[in-house]
N, C-alpha and C positions, 0 to 999 in steps of 0.2 A: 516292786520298784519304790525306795523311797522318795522324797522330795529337797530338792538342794534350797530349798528356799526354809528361813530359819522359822519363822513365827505359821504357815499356813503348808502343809501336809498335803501338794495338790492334787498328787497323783493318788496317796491313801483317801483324797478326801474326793475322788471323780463320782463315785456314786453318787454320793449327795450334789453335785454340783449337774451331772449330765450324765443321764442315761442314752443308750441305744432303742429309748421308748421317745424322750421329747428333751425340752430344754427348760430351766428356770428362766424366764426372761428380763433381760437387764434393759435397767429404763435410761433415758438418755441421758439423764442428772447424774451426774457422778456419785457414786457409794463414798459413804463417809470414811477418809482414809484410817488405819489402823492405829490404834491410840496409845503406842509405846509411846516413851518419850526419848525424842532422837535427839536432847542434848546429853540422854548419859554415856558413860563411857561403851562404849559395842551398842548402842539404842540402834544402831542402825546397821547394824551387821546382817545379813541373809543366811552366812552359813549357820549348822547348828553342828558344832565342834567341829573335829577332825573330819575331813568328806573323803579320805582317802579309799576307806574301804567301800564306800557307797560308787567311788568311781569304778573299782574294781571288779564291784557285781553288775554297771550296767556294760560293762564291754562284755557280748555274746556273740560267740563264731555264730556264721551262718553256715548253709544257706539258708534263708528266707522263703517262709510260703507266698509271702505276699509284701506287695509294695506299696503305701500310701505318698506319695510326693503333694504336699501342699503348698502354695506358692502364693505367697501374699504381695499381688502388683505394686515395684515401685517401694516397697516395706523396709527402708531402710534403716540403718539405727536411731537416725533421728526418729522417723515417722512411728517406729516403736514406741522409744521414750518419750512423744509427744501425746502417744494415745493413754500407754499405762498413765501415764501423769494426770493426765485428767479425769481416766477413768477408774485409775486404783489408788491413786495416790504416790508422791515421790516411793515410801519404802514399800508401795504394794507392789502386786504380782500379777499376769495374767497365769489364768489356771490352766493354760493350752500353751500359747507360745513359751514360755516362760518355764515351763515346767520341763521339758525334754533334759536328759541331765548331759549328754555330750554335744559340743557347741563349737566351733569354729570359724572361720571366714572364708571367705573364697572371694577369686577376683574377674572380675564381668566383662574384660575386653573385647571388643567387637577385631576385624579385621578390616582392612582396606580391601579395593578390588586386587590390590599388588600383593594381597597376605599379611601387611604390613601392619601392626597395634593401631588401631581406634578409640580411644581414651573413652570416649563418650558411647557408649552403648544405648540399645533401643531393646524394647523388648522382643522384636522378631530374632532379633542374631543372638539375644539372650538365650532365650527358650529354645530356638535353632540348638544352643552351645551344649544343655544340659539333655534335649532330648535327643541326640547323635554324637555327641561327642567330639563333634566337629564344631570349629568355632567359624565362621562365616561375613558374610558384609551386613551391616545396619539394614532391614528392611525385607530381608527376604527370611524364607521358611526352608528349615530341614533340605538346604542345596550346600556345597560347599562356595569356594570363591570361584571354582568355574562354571556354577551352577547345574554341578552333578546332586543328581539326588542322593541322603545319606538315610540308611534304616532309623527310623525311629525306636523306643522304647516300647510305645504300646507298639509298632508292627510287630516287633522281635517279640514280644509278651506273647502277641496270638499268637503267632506263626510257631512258638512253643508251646501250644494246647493250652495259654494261659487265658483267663477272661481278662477283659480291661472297660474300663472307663474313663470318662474325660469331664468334667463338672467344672462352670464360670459360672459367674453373676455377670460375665462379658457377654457380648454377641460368640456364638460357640464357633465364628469364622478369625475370632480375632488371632491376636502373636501368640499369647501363649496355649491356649487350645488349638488352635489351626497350626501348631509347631508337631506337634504328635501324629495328626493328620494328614497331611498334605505336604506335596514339594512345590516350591516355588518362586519367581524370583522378588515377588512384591504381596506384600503381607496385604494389601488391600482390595485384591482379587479376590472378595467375597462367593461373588454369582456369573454364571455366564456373562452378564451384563459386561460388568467391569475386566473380566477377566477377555472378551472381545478388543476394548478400549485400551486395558492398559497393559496384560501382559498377552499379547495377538498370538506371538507363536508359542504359548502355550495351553490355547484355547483348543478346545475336544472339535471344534470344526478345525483346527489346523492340524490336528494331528497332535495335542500334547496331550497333559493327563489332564487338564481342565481346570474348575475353579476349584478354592479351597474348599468350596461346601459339597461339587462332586464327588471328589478324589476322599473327603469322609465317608459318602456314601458308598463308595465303593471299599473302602478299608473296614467299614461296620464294626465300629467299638459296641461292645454290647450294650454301654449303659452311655448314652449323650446328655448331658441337662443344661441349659445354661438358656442365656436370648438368643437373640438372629434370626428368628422366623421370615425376616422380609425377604431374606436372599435366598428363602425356600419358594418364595412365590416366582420367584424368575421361571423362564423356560427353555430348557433344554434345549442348544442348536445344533446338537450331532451326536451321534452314539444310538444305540439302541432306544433310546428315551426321546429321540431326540422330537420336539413340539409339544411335549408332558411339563408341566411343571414340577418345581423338585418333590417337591409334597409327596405330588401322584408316583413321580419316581420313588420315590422312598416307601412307601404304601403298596405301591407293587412290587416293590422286592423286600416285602416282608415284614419292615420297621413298625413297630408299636407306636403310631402321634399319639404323641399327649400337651396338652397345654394349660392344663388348671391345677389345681393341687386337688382335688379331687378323682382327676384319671390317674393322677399320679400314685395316688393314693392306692388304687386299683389292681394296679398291676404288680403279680408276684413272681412271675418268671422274665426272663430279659436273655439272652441266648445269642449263637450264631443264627441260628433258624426265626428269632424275634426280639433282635437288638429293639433297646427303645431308646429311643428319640424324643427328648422331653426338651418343647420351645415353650417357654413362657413370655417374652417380649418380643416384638420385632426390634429392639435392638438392644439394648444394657440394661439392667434389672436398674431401678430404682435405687438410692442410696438409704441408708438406716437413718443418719440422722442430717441436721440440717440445721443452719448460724448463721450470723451476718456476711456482709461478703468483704472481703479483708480491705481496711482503711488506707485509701493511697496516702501517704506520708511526703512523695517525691518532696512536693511544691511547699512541705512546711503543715500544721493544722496541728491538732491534738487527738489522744486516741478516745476513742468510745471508752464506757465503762465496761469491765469486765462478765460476761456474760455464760450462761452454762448452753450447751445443744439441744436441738426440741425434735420429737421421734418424727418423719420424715411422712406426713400421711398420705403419703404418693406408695409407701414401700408395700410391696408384695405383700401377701400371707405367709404368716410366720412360718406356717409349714412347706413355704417356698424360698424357708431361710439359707444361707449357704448351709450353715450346721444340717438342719432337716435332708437336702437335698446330700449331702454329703453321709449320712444314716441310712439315708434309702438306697443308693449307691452301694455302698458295701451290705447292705442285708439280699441285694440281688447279686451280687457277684460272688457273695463269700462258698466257696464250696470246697472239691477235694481238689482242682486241676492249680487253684489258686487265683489269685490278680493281682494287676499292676493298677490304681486309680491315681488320676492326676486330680488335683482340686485347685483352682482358683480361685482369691481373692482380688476379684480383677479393677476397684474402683478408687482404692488405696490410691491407685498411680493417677486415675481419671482425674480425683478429685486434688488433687497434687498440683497437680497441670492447671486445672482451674485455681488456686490458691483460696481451697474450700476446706478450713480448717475441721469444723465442725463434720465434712463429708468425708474426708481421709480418716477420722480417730473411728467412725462409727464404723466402718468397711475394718478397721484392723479388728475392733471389737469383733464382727459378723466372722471374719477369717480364726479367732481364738476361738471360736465356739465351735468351729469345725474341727479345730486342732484338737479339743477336748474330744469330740468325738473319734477322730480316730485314735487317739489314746486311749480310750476307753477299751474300746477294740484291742486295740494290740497287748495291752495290759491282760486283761481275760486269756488272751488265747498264746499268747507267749510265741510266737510265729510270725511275727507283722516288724518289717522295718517303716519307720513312719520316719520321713525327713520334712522340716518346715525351713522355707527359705524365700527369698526374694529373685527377682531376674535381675533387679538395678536399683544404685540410689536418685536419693530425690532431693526435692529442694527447701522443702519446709526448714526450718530451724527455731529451738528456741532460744531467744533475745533475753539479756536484761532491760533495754528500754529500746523505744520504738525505732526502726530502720529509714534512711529516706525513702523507702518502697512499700511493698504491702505489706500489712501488721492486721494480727485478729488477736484481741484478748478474750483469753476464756478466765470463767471460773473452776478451778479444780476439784479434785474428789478431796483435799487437805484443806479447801475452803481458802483457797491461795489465787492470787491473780499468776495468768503464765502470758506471755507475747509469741504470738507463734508469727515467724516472719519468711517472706517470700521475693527472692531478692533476684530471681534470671530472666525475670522480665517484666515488660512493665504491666499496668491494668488491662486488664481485655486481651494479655497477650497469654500464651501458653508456657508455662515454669520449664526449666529444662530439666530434662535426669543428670543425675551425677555421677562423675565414675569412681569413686570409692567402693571400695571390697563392701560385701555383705555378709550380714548373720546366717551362718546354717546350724541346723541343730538338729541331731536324730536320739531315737528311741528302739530300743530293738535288735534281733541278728546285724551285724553288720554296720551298724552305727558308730563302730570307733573311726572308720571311715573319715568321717566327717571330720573330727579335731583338727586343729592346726591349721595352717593357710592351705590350701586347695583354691584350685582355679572350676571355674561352673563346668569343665565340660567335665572332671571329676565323678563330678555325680551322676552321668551318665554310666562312666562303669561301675559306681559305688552300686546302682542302684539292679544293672543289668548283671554283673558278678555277683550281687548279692542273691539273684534270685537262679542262680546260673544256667544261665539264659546259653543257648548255642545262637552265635552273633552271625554264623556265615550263613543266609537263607535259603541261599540257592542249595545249601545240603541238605535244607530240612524235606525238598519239594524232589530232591536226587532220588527216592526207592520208589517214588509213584509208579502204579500200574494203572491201565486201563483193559478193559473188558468188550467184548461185544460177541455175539453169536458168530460161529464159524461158516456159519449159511443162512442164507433166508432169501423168500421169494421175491421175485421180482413185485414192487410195488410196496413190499409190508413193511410195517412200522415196527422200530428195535429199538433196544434202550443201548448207546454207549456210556459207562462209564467210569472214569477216573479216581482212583482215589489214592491219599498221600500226600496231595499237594499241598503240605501244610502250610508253606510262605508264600504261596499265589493266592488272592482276594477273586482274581475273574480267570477264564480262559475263555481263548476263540477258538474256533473248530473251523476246519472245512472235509466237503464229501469229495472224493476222487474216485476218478484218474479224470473228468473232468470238472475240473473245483467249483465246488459251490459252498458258497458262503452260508455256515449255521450260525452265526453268530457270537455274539458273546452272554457266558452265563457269568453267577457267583457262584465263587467254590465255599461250601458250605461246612466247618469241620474239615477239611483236606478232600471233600467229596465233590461231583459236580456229574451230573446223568443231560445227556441230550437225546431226545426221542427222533432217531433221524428214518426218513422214509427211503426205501431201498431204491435204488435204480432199475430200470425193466430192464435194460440192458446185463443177461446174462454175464459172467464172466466176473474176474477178480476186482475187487474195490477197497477204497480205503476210507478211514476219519482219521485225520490229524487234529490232536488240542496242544495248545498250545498255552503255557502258563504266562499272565500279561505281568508277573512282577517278577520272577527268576527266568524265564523263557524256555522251561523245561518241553520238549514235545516231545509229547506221546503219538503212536499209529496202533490203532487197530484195524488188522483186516477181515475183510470177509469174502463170502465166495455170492454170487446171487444167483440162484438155480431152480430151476423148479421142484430138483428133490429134496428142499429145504425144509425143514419140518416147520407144522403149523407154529408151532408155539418153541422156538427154539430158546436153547438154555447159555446164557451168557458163560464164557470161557476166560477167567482171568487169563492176559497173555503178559510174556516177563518184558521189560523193555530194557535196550541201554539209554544209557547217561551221557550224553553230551557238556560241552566244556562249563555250560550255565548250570545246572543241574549238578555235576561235581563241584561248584565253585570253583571254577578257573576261572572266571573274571577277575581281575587286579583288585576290584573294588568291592570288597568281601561285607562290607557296608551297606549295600546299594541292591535297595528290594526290587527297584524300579528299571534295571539293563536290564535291554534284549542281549545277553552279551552271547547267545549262539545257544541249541537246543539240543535234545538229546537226539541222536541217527536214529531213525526209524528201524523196526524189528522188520525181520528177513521178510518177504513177502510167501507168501502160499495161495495156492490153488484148492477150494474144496470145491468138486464136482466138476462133471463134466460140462459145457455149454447143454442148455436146454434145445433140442433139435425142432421142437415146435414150434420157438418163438419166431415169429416172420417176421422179415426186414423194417417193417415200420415200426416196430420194436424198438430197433436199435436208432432210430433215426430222435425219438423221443425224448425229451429235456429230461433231466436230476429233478426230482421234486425238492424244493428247501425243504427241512426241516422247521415247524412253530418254534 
């Protein structure tokens, strides 16, 4: 791949700039901008000649082994041109964003409750738009305007044998991580806590899927990394878990904690069987760098003298930089079945909101170095679509002289004064987003996608077609079989188990013909085993599982007899398909309907009743199954 930028080669020149070993680290003073002289005629041109044929070689059919989607909060083209500006200079470059060679816009409208355009977008109904496809109301996660749930990106990734991950400097419950994970109708339902409070009927004691930080753990992307630890200390009010904290939930069903960059560092496998889970804050990572706080103008005054950013000694280890965490991500995921990674630059928009000049350009900076990383990647391996884009714009702007509002002067990487101005609210108040189209830009299979105006939810298919994905779930989980012995003794312990269910996360079971509850497991790889203890009561019996995302149900039967052999040998039995299990649901989207299960397989008889067991036998409770 060559580079459309005239004077600097970024993609020829990514070795030297970032490896998949570490990063050169840029200081927060701006680099002295590049010393052409941009009063000659072309001084300030980018291209270098003709880019026709260069456009030619990067359009490549897919499909795609793998997906990188980076997403820099709030990064709109102002907040771009506001960061390069000071940090590379008017005619420089970032070596990440900047470099992707096909480029486009797309446009961010949210929905009313009526379906109706929303001009002004948020990042829940953003992130909603591009990870389902579906565009939605301000505030809620991956539900449509009736607040049906819609499949996700990463669910449909796994549920097709792909790995995935999910990576913020956000709390990992926020809009655009908790967008991939979770249905919902209020982006702020972190923990059980809040999720009680503010969305009641969709709390795991009321019967819904729960909070946004459960409903991950139950979906189990293989690779977690970002903040939010404090919404793991909460406790469980129903479910299998229920009086454990999420931690301990998360820890008993198999998750790698990690919290420093030294366990981080540690771990080399990451799995369905040992997703990891990497908190490093209880809530937003730190910001990179840090400036004055922007000069209120309303009332009249003069502005400060112009000033450069100072490195943030609040901020993480660099090896808990987004770039690093976004390197370790893909060296755990990268294999033969493939991934989907989401990455966020998530403080771009925080520091926005705050009218934190100097906190916005350093978070774009942190979001290019990731960019460089996954170009590095996809560059080497010739298989990787990598799209870099924003959920929404913002409000920053640069001014020629001061605003009646808020105003920050920096010094530039051209040794130039710039006025970055903040004009949608006043001091102390929060800036608003905008709703202007945004920059997308990809690299890779499937990347001509992007060109031209597209709308966000777009890149939902750009990104699920590219990797081609089969989008109906409930078909993926339609050939699952289950198993179990055709006999066994009255009292003894047998393994049921299912396998296939590759777009169900959990199943509940129950023992028959008088039901007893075994609970609910995770299906691990499309697999899922319950050790169930037989009933004393001779005669025919059953387990039903039941898949909790398509509602596929499976029966196996058995006989309980005393001529059961000690040590009997599990008998794959065929099952049908019921209307979920085929995709007959309307809602061919929708991981999360019970929308009807498969008919149980014909029942049988093996043996005869046991003529020894006497009446009190049969009078004897189902033992549950652990």
């Amino acid at each position: 791949m060559k580079s459309f930028i005239r004077r600097r080669r970024v993609i020829a020149a990514l070795g030297a700039t970032v490896t998949m070993v570490g990063f050169v680290s840029m200081s927060a003073l701006p680099a002295s901008a590049m010393a052409d002289d941009l009063t000659e005629n072309g001084g300030a041109t980018r291209n270098d000649g003709d880019m026709t044929q260069l456009l030619r070689d990067s359009i490549v059919d897919g499909p795609a082994k793998n997906v990188i989607l980076l997403i820099g909060d709030g990064m709109g083209d102002s907040e771009i041109t506001i960061a390069r500006n000071y940090a590379e200079g008017a005619a420089g470059e970032f070596a990440g964003i900047d470099a992707l060679p096909l480029t486009g816009q797309y446009t961010t409208y949210a929905l009313t409750d009526t379906g109706a355009p929303n001009y002004a977008p948020e990042s829940a109904s953003t992130a909603s738009a591009w990870s389902t496809g579906t565009k939605t109301v301000n505030g809620r996660l991956s539900v449509d305007v009736a607040n049906a749930p819609q499949a996700t990106l990463l669910e449909i990734a796994r549920a097709n044998g792909m790995k995935t991950g999910n990576v913020s400097t956000s709390e990992i419950q926020d809009a655009t991580p908790g967008a991939q994970v979770a249905h919902i109708s209020a982006r702020g339902c972190y923990g059980p806590n809040e999720t009680s409070q503010r969305c009641a009927s969709e709390a795991l004691e009321n019967g819904g899927l729960g909070s946004i930080s459960e409903q991950m753990l139950n979906v189990r992307p293989d690779v977690t990394l970002g903040g939010g630890s404090a919404s793991f200390e909460q406790t469980a009010k129903a479910g299998p878990w229920e009086g454990k904290t999420l931690f301990e939930q998360a820890e008993a069903r198999g998750f790698q904690l990690v919290g420093d960059a030294a366990s981080l560092d540690a771990v080399t496998v990451a799995d369905a069987d040992q997703p990891l889970l990497g908190l490093f804050t209880e809530g937003n990572f730190p910001v990179r760098w840090q400036g004055p706080a922007a000069t209120d103008l309303t009332s009249g005054g003069s502005l400060p003298a112009a000033v450069a950013c100072t490195e943030n000694p609040d901020r993480l280890a660099s090896d808990l930089s987004l770039g690093s965490l976004t390197e370790k991500a893909i060296s755990l995921l990268d294999g033969e079945d493939g991934f989907f990674l989401q990455v966020e630059g998530a403080s771009i928009d925080k520091q926005d909101h705050a009218a934190n000049a100097c906190g916005q350009i350093g978070e774009t900076v942190d979001l290019d170095e990731a960019v460089q990383v996954a170009l590095a990647f996809a560059q080497e391996r010739k298989d990787t679509l990598v799209v870099v884009t924003a959920d929404h714009a913002h409000t920053s702007q640069i001014v020629g002289s001061p605003i009646p509002g808020l105003n920050t002067h920096l010094l530039t990487a051209d040794g130039q004064e710039m006025i970055v101005a903040y004009g949608t609210s006043a001091q102390g108040g929060s800036q608003q987003h905008t709703g202007a189209q945004v920059r997308i830009a990809g690299y890779g299979p499937g990347a001509a996608n992007v060109v031209g105006l597209t709308d966000q939810t777009d890149l939902f298919f750009t990104a699920a077609n590219g990797l081609a994905l089969e989008r109906n779930l409930a078909s993926l989980s339609a050939n699952a079989t289950i198993s179990a012995p055709a006999e066994v003794q009255p009292g003894a312990t047998f393994s049921v188990t299912a396998a296939g269910l590759n777009a169900d996360w959990q199943t509940d079971a129950t023992l028959a013909s008088e039901p007893v509850d075994l609970g609910a497991r995770d299906v691990l790889n499309g697999t899922v085993t319950y050790e169930v203890t037989a009933p004393m009561e001779a005669g025919a019996h059953s387990v039903t599982l039941t898949g909790a995302q398509t509602g596929t149900v499976l029966t196996a039967q058995f006989a309980v007899t005393d001529a059961a052999s000690a040590n009997p040998t599990p008998e794959p039995l065929p099952t049908e398909t019921g209307a979920a299990a085929a995709g007959g649901s309307s809602n061919t989207n929708n991981p999360l309907a019970r929308t009807g299960g498969a008919l149980p397989i014909g029942f049988f008889v093996a043996g005869l009743l046991a003529v020894t067991l006497g009446a009190h036998l049969a009078s004897r409770r189902r033992r549950r199954t652990v």
